[in-house]
BADREN-122164 format. One record per residue (C-alpha): residue in three letters; x, y, z. Coordinates in steps of 0.25 Angstrom, whole numbers, padded with zeros to 4 digits, always signed. Layout:
residues N
ALAXYZ/...
END
This chain:
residues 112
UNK+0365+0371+0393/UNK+0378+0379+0389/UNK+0386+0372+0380/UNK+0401+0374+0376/UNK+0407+0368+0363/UNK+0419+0366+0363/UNK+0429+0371+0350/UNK+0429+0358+0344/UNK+0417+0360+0338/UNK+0410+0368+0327/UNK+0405+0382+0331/UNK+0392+0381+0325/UNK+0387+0368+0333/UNK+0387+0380+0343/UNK+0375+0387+0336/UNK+0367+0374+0335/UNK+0367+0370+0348/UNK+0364+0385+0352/UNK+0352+0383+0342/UNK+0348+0370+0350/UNK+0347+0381+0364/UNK+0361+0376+0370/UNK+0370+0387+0373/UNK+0381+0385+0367/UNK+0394+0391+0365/UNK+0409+0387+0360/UNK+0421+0387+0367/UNK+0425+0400+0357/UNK+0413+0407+0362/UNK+0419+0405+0376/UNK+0435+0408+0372/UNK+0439+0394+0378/UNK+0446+0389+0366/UNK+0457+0380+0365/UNK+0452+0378+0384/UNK+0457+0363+0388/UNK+0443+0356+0392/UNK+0445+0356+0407/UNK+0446+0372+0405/UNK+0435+0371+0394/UNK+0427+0363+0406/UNK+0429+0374+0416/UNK+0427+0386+0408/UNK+0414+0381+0404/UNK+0409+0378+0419/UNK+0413+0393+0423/UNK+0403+0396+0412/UNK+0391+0388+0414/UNK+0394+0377+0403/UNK+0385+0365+0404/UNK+0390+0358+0391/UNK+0402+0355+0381/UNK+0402+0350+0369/UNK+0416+0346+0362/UNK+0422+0337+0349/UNK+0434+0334+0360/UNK+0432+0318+0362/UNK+0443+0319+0373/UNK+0437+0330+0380/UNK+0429+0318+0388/UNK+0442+0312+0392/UNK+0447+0324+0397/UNK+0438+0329+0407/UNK+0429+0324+0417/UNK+0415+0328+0412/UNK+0409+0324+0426/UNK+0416+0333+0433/UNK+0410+0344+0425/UNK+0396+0348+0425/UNK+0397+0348+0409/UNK+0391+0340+0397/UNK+0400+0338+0387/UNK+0396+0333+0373/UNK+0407+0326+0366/UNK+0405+0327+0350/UNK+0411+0314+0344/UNK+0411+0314+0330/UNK+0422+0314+0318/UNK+0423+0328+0317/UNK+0419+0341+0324/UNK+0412+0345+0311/UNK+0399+0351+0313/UNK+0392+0343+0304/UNK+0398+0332+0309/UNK+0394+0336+0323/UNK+0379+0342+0319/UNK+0377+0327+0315/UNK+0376+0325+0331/UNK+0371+0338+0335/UNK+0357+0332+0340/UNK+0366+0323+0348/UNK+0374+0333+0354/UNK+0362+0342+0357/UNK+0357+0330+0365/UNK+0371+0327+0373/UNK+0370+0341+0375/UNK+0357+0340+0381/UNK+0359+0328+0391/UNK+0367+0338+0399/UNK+0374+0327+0407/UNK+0388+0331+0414/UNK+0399+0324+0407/UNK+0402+0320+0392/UNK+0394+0315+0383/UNK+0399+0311+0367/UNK+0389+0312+0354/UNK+0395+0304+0344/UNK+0394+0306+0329/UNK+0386+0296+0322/UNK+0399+0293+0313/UNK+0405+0289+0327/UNK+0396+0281+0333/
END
């Protein structure tokens, strides 16, 4: 698995995943900043990306994850806090894990 997260989450959720054996790496590590999603999308199947994972809960609206060989995680939660998120990391660890093509969302216990 190499995994991208996106800039709407917390640096250091990097460093736990890479803990958990995912390869992991942020959109800063990469330079593609401020990159609309299509771009974001096509950037990451030059390099050999297999996941996403993002706090943007449009991002599913805006793209056709099928047509990509990607899994996307979707974060819903109040906040991109990382505590906030580290209250569903298992859960995302497990998202991450299915590895099936398309989007999948982990909700927040708050937002169930």
């Amino acid at each position: 698995m190499k995994l991208l997260l996106d800039e709407n989450l917390p640096v250091k959720l990097k460093f736990r995943l890479i803990a958990r054996g995912i390869e992991a790496f942020t959109v800063t590590d990469k330079k593609w900043n401020s990159r609309k999603n299509g771009e974001l999308l096509s950037l990451m199947l030059d390099e050999g990306f297999t996941h996403l994972l993002t706090f943007d809960r449009g991002i599913s609206f805006q793209q056709n994850f099928l047509a990509y060989p990607v899994c996307v995680v979707i974060i819903i939660a109040p906040s991109n806090n990382y505590a906030i998120i580290m209250d569903v990391f298992e859960e995302i660890v497990e998202a991450l894990n299915k590895s099936q093509k398309g989007a999948i969302s982990v909700l927040h216990p708050l937002k169930k």
